[in-house]
C-alpha positions as CSV (number, residue, x, y, z in Angstrom):
1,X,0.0,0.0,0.0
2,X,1.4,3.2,-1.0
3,X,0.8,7.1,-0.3
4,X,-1.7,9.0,-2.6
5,X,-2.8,11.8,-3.0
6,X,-6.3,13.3,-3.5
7,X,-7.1,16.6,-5.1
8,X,-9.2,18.9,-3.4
9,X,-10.2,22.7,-3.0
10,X,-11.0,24.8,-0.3
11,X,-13.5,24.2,2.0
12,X,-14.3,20.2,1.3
13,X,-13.3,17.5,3.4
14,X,-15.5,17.8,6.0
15,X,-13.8,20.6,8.0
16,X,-15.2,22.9,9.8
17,X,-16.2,26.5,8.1
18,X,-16.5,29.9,9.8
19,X,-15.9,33.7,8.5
20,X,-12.3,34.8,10.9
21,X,-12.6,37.8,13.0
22,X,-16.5,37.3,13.8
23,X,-15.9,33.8,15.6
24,X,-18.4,33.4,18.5
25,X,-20.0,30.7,20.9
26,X,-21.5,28.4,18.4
27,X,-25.0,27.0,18.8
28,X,-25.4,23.1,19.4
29,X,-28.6,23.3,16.9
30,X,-28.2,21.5,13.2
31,X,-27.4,23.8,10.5
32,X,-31.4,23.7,8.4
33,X,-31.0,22.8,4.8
34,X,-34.2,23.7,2.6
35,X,-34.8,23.5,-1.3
36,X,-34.8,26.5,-3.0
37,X,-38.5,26.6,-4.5
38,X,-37.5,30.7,-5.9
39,X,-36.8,32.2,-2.4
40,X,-33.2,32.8,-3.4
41,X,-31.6,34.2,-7.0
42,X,-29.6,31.0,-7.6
43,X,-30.0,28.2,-9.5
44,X,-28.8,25.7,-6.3
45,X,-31.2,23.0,-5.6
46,X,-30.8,23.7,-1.7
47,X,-29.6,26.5,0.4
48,X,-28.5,27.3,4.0
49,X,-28.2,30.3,6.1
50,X,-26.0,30.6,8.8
51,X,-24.3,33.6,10.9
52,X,-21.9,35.5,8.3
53,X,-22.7,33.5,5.4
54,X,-24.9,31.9,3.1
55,X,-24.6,28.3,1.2
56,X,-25.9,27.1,-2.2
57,X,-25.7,23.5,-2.9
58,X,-25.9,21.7,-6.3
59,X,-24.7,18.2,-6.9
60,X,-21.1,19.1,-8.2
61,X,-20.4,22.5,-6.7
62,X,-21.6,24.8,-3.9
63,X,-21.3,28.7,-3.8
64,X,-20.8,30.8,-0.5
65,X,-21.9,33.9,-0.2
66,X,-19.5,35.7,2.7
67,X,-20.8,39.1,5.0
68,X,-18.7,41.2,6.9
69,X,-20.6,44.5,7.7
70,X,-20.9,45.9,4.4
71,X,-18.4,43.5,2.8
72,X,-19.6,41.0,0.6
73,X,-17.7,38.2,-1.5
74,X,-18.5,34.7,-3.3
75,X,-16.3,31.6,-3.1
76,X,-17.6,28.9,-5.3
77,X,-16.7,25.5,-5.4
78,X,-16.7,22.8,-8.2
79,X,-15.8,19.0,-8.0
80,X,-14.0,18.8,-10.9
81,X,-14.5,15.6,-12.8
82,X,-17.2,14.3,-10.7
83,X,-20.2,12.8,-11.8
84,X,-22.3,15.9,-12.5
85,X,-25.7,14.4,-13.7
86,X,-26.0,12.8,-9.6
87,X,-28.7,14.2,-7.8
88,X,-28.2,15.8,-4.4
89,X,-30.8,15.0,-2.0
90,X,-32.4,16.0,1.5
91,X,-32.5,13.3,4.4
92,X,-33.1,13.7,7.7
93,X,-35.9,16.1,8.1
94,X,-36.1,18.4,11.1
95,X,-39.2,19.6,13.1
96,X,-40.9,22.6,11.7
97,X,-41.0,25.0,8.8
98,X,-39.4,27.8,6.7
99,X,-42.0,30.6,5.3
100,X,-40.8,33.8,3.2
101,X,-43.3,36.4,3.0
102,X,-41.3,38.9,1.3
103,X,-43.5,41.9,-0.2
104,X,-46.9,42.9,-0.6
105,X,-47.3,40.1,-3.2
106,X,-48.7,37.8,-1.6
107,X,-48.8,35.2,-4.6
108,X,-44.6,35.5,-4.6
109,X,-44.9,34.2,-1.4
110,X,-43.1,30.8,-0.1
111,X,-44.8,28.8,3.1
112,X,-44.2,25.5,4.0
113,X,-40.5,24.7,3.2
114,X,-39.3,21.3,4.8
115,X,-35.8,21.7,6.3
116,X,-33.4,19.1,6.4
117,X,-30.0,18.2,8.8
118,X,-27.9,16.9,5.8
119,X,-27.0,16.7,2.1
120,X,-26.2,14.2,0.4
121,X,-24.6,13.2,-3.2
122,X,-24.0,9.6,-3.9
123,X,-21.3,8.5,-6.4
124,X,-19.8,11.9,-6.3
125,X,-17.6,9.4,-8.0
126,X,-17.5,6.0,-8.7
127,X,-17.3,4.9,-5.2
128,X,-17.3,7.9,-3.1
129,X,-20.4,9.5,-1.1
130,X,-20.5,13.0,-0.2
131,X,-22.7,14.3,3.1
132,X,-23.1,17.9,4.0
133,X,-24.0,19.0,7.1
134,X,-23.2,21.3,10.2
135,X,-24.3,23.0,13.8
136,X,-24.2,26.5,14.4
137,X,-22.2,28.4,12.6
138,X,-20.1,25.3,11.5
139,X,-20.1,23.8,7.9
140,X,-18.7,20.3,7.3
141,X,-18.2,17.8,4.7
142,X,-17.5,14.0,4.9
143,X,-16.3,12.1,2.1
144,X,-16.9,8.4,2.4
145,X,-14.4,6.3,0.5
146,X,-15.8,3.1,0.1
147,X,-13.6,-0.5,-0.1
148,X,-11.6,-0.6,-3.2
149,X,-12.8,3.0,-4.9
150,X,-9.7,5.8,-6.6
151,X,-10.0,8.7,-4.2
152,X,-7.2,10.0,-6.0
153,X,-10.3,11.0,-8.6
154,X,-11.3,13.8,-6.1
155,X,-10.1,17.3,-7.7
156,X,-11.9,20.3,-7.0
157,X,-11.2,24.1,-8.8
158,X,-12.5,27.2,-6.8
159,X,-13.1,30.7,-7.6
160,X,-13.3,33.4,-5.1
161,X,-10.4,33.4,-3.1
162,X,-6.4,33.1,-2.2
163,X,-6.0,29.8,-0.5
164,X,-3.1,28.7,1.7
165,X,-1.9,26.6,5.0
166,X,-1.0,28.4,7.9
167,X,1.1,26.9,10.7
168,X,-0.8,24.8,12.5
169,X,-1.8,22.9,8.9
170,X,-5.1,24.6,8.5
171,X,-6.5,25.7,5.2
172,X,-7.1,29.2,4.6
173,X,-9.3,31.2,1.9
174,X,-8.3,35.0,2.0
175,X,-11.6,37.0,0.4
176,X,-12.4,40.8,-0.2
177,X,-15.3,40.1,2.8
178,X,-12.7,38.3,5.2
179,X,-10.8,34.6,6.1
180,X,-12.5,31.1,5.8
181,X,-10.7,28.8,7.8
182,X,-10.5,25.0,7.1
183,X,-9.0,23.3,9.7
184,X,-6.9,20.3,9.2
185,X,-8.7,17.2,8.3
186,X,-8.8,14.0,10.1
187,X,-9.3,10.7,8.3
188,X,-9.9,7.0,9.5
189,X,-11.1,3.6,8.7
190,X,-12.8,1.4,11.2
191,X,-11.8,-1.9,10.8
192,X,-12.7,-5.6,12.9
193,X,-14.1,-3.0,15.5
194,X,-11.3,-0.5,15.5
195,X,-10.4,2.8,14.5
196,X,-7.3,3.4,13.1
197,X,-6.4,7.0,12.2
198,X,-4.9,7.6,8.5
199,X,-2.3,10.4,8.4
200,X,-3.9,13.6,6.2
201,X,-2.2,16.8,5.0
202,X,-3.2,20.0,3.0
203,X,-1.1,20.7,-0.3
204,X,-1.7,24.2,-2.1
205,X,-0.7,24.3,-6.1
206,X,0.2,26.8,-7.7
207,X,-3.0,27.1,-9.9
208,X,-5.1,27.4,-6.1
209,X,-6.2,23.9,-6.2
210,X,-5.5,21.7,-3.1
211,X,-4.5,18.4,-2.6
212,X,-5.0,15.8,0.7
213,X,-1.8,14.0,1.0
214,X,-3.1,10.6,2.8
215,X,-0.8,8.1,4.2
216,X,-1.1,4.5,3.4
217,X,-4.5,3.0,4.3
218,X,-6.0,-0.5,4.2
219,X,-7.7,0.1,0.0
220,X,-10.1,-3.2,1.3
221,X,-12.0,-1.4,3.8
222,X,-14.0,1.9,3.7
223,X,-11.8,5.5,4.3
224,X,-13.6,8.4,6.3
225,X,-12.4,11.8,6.0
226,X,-14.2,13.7,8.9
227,X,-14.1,17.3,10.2
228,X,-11.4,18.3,13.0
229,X,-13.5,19.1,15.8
230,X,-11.7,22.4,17.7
């Protein structure tokens, strides 16, 4: 079994998200995904809100929209390569309802939206599931690596943003509207019973993509690559 390495962008692998400089006690409660039925200009299929930033989701990229006082910037994301006709889909529903009654319209009105805990795209690529979810202020990502699959496939191209590792081997995103901060990703495979942690690194090319430099894992058995929880 030998070292690979797997391509990726800011803001993926599961780590945690937040805007720097506006970093605050975060709330325990699950981050609500709901379908965007024309309550938001953008062509995502889902969308989340969530203290100094907003999230649009589609099945091969997702788009943040960043807010610093009157600061604004966009980072979006793209999974480069993947398989882009896969649907991205709700699960877990949560109690209760979003309504937007914006106007004096009352027939542009939106009532009724179910909201969800996490997103999900299976076969990202052949092989590998892709679950979004969060708390708080918090975004994360897992990527599930199942027995046998090429997560060296993973490559993702963002726009939006300087990225680069600072010294504790976090990933940063310098934007016009402030810092998103990555922080270094943990990855493991449970085998017989027993964890087993898989070493994980950030890499920065030249063209802003970012690789995950994995140490050598057990290719029979699944790979998890989870947020670091701070």
């Amino acid at each position: 079994m030998h070292a690979i390495f797997v391509a990726l962008v800011i803001l993926v692998i599961s780590s945690q998200v937040h805007a720097a400089g506006t970093v605050k006690s975060l709330d325990s409660a699950p981050l609500a995904f709901q379908p965007n039925r024309g309550q938001w200009h953008s062509s995502a299929s889902f969308g989340v809100h969530a203290p100094g930033y907003s999230a649009f989701f589609q099945a091969a990229d997702v788009t943040y929209r960043l807010q610093s006082g009157d600061r604004q910037a966009e980072v979006k994301i793209h999974w480069s390569g993947s398989l882009a006709k896969r649907d991205i889909v709700a699960v877990d529903q949560l109690p209760g309802v979003s309504n937007y009654y914006v106007g004096n319209d009352s027939s542009r009105w939106i009532s009724g939206l179910p909201t969800y805990r996490r997103l999900r795209v299976n076969q990202l690529y052949p092989g590998i599931d892709l679950i979004y979810y969060g708390t708080g202020r918090q975004m994360e990502y897992d990527l599930e690596v199942a027995p046998g699959a090429d997560a060296s496939r993973i490559k993702l191209a963002v726009e939006g943003g300087k990225s680069r590792i600072d010294d504790e081997g976090n990933l940063i995103l310098e934007t016009s509207a402030g810092t998103f901060i990555q922080h270094q990703p943990v990855a493991y495979q449970e085998i017989h019973g027993i964890r087993t942690s898989v070493s994980s690194r950030y890499v920065v090319n030249r063209d802003g993509t970012v690789k995950l430099a994995l140490g050598r894992y057990d290719r029979r058995h699944k790979l998890v690559i989870d947020p670091t929880i701070a």
